[in-house]
C-alpha positions in Angstrom: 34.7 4.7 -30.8 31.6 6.9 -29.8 30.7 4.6 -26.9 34.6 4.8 -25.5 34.3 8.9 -25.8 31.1 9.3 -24.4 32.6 7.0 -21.4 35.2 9.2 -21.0 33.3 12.9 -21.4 29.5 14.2 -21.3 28.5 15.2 -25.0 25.5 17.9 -24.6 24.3 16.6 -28.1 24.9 13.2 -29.4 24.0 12.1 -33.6 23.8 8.2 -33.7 22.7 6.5 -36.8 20.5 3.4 -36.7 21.4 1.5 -38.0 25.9 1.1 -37.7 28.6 -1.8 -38.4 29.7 -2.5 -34.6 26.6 -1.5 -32.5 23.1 0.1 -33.3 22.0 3.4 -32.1 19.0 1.7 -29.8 22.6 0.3 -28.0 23.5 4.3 -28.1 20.5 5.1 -26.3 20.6 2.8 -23.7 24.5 3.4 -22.5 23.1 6.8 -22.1 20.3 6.5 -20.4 21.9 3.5 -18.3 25.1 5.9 -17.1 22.0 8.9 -16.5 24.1 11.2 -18.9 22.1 14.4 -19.9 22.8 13.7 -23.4 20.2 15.0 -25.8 20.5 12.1 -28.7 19.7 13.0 -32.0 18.8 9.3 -33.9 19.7 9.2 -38.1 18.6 6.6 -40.4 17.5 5.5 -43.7 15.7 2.8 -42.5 12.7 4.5 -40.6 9.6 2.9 -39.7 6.9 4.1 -37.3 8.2 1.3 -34.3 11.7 2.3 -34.7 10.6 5.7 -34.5 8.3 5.1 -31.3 11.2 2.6 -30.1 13.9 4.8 -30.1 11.5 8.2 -29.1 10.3 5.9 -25.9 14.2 5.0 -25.8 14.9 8.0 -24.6 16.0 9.5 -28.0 15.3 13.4 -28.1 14.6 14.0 -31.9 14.5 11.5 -34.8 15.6 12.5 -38.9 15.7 10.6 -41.4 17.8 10.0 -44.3 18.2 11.6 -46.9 18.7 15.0 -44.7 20.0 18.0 -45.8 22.5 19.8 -43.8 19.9 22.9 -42.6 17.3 20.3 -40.8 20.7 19.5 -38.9 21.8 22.6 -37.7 18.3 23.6 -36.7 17.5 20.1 -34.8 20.9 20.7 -33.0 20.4 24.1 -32.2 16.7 23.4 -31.3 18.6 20.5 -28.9 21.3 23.2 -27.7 17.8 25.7 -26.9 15.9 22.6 -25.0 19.5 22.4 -22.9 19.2 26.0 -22.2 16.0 25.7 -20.9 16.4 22.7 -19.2 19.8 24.5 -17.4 17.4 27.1 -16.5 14.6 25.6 -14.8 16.6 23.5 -12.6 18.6 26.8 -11.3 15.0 27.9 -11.2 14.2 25.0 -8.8 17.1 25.4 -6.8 16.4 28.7 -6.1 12.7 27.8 -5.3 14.2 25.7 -2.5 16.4 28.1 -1.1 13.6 30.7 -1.2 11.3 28.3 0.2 14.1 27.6 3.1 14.2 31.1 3.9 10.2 31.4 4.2 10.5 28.6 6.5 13.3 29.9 8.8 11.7 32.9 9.0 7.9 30.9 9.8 9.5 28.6 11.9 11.3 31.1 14.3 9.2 34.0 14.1 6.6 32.9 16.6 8.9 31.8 19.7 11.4 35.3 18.6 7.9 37.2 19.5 7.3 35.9 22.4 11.2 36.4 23.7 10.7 39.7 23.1 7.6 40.5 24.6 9.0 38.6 28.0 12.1 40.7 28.0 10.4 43.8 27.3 8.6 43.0 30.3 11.0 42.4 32.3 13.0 45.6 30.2 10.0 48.2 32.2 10.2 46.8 35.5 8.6 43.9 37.0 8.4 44.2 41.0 6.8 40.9 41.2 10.1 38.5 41.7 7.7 35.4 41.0 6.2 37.1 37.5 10.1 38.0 36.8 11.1 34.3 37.2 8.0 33.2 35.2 9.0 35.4 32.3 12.7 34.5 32.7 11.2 30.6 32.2 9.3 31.6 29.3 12.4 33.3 27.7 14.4 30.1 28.1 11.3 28.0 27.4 11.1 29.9 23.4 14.8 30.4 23.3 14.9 26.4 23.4 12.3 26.6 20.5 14.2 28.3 18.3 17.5 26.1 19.3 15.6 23.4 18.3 14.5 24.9 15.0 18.0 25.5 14.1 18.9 21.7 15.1 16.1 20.6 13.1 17.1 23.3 9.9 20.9 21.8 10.3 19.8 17.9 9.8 18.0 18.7 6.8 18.1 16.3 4.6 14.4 15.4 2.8 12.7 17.9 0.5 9.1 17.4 2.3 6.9 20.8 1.8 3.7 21.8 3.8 1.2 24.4 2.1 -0.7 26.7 3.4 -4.0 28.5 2.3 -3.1 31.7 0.0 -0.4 29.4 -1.7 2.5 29.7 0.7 4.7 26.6 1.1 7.5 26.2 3.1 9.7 22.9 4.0 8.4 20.5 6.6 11.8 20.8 8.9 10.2 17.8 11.3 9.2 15.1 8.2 12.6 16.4 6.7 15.1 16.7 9.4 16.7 13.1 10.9 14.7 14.2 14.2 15.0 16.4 17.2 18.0 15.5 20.1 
């Protein structure tokens, strides 16, 4: 019956006994751990031993009580499962927002260099060159870092591999040419 439910819905908390007529709680562990459900399993029995502790602890199991219990050590093991899920919950919001903090470092790394140069070029060409040949070479150099950043964005919208550089002084930001699908 637990196996069916859990097939059809994610329990944050599951309580499997050992020991149980139809299937044993080791079979539990593994269905969970086989579909990657995020299942916290609490294991019961009366029957404890120091493998079947390690066994089902190695399993995959999150917390192990045994019998006779009383119905206190429940509540706190669950709510001590229901914390770890908290916490869990919040470091992986944590990491995602690492990632999108670390892809706005490296937009603003990656870009910043060639933007610098645009601007000195057209604030050149903004005061006045006279010299038509220094006006064309600036013009080239414009398109030339203009292209740059094009291919920045290209590279920043193919995306798709988590690969970080660091940097002395701690900084990291995403590798866009290990993680992008290449340049066009």
């Amino acid at each position: 019956m637990g196996i069916r439910l859990m097939a059809e819905r994610q329990y944050p908390v599951v309580i499997t006994d050992l020991r149980m007529p139809d299937i044993d709680g080791m079979a539990v562990i593994d269905f969970i751990r086989k579909r990657r459900l995020n299942s916290l399993i609490v294991v019961i029995t009366g029957y404890a031993t120091i493998d079947s502790v390690i066994d089902a602890l190695r399993a995959g199991a999150y917390d192990y009580i045994i019998k006779p219990f009383s119905a206190d050590l429940l509540r706190f093991t669950i709510r001590k499962a229901l914390d770890y899920i908290i916490i869990r919950e919040e470091q992986d919001r944590l990491k995602y927002f690492d990632k999108i903090t670390q892809l706005a470092v490296t937009t603003a790394h990656e870009v910043f260099q060639p933007l610098t140069v645009l601007m000195g070029e057209a604030n050149a060409i903004a005061k006045g060159t006279e010299d038509v040949a220094a006006a064309k070479e600036m013009a080239g150099s414009i398109l030339t870092e203009a292209r740059k950043i094009r291919d920045i964005i290209r590279k920043m919208e193919k995306l798709n591999e988590y690969v970080t550089k660091s940097f002395p002084g701690g900084h990291i930001i995403l590798d866009i040419d290990k993680g992008s699908s290449g340049s066009d």
